[in-house]
Every structure is written in structure tokens, then in C-alpha cells.
N, C-alpha and C positions, 0 to 999 in steps of 0.2 A: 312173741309169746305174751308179755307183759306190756297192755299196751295203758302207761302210764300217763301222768304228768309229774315234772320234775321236782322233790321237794326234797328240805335238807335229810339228808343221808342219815339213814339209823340202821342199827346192826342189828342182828340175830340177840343179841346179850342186854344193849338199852330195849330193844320190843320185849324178849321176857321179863324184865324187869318191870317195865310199865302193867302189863298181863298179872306177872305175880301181885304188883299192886292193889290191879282192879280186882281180881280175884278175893286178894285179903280184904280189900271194901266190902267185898258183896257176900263177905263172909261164908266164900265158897272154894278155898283155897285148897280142900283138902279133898271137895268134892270128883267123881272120877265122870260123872258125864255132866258138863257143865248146864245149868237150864239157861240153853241160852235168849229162847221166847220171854221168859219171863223177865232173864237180866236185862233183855234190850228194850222191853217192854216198861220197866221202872226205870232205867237209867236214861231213857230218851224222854219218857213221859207225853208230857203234851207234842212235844215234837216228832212222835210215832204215829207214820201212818201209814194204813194199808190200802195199795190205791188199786182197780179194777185193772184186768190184761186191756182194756181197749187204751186207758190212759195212760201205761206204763209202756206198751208195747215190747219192745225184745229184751228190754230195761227189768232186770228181776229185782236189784235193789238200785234206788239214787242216795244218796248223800252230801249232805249240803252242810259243813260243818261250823260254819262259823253262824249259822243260822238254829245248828243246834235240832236239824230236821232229817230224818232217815224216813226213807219211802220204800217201802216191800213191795212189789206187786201180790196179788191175792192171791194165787196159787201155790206161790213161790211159800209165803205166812201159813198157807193152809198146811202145807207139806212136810214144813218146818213144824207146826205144832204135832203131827205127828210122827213127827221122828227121823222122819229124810234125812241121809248125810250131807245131798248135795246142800238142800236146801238150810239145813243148821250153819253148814259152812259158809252159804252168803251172808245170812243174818248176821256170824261174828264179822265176816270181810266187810260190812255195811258200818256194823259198829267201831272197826279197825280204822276206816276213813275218820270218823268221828274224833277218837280218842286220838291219834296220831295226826288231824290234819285240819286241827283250829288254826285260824292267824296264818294261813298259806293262799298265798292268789293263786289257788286253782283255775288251771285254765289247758286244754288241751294244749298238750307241748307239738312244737315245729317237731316232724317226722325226720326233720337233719338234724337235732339237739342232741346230740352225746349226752350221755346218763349213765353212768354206774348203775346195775340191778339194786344195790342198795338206795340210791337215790329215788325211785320209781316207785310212785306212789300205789302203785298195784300191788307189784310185789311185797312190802311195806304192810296194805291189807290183807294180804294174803297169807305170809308171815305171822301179824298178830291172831286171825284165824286159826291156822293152824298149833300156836301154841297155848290161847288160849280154850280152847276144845281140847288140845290135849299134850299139855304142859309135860315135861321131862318128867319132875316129882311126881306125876302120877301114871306115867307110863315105865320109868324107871324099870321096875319087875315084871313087865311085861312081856314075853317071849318072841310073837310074833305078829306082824302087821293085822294079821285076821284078829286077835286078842283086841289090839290095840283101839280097831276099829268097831269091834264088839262093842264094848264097853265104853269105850270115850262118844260115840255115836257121831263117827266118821266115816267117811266112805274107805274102802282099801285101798287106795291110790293112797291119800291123805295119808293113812296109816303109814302107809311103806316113806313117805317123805320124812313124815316124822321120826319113824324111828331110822331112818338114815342119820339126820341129825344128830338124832340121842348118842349115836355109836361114834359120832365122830372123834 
């Protein structure tokens, strides 16, 4: 499912934490659909860029962290600026590498490496994606996955994840 490479282990609780951080930075903490074009667009800055389907190929986002370099493919940027769930959700999973995975020798892991799912640099993106698109405090009174997705500008799969979570 999560086909990762191995970096040190962070939980559900340090990722919201880092989230709610970035969130109060960008002084969108309270915000319920995150802009996240715009935030990956100033927090990346020069090292944002959006590269054409022939150069990107099945590649929708790359991430290069310690280089400080996030690559969108175009469709992928185009879909995301308006409004796609799938496509919002890579843009944070892209920034999720970033924020969580400076100062790591990223390198695809041996296929026999044991890994806890926390360990697993996917899920890890995946993870901060999902909370920071649509963080507990603003899904909180939220009733159900279709709300959740509504508003936070998730897809309903996402939705239903998250608020599994919240209820735990």
C-alpha cells in the first residue's frame, strides 16, 4: 500500500503538531479549507516548480527535500488550482515530504526492510496531507465524511479517514 522509504518514526500527534504549527505560521490556523496552492507556492518559493506530463511522466509530484525543491506535474498544479481533492491532496503529500523529510538519506528502501507504517516515509506524507487539509479543530463539528469533504476540499475517501481518526 504505502510504498515508502524508511525514516525515523513520527506519530499521528508529533505530525499534527508540526501541521498545527505550519498552520499558525501561515496564519491559517483557524482557516476550514486550507489554500493550499498558494501555501506551497510561498513556502517553497523559488524551489516551486511545475514541470510538463512528458518530463514528469506517471510522477504527479517529486520532492527533493534537503534541496528545498517540490515538482508538480502541470495537470496535476492545474487541477489543484481549481479545486481537485485528489490533486489538493498531492500538493500538501508533496509539501509533507518537504516539512517532515529534510536531513534524511532518502533512498528507495530494500523490499525486505521491515518498517513500522509509522516509519514509512509515504504514509508520514500522507498523514501530514490529510491533517493539514483537514486538521481535527476544524473538522471537530463536523457530522459527516460528505461535510467534511465539502468544506475542508477533500475527496470522500480522505474525509471518511479523517474522521475515523477524529472519533477515535
Amino acid at each position: 500500500m504505502h510504498h515508502g522509504i524508511k525514516v525515523p518514526a513520527q506519530s499521528c500527534d508529533s505530525i499534527a503538531s508540526i501541521v498545527e504549527a505550519l498552520r499558525t505560521g501561515c496564519k491559517v490556523n483557524g482557516v476550514i479549507k486550507f489554500p493550499i496552492v498558494e501555501a506551497l507556492e510561498l513556502l517553497v518559493a523559488e524551489g516551486f516548480q511545475v514541470l510538463p506530463i512528458d518530463e514528469m511522466g506517471e510522477n504527479e509530484g517529486l520532492t527533493y527535500p534537503d534541496s528545498g525543491v517540490v515538482c508538480i506535474r502541470e495537470d496535476v498544479y492545474e487541477k489543484a488550482v481549481d479545486g481537485d481533492p485528489r490533486a489538493r491532496f498531492t500538493l500538501a503529500h508533496e509539501l509533507g515530504h518537504l516539512v517532515l523529510h529534510k536531513n534524511i538519506g532518502l533512498a528507495r528502501s530494500n523490499s525486505n526492510l521491515v518498517m513500522k507504517i509509522y516509519e514509512n516515509s509515504e504514509w508520514q506524507a500522507d498523514e501530514f496531507a490529510g491533517q493539514l487539509l483537514a486538521p481535527d479543530h476544524i473538522i471537530a463539528k463536523m457530522k459527516t465524511a460528505a461535510e467534511i469533504a465539502a468544506k475542508c476540499g477533500i475527496s470522500l475517501s480522505s474525509a471518511m479517514i479523517r474522521q475515523k481518526k477524529k472519533n477515535r
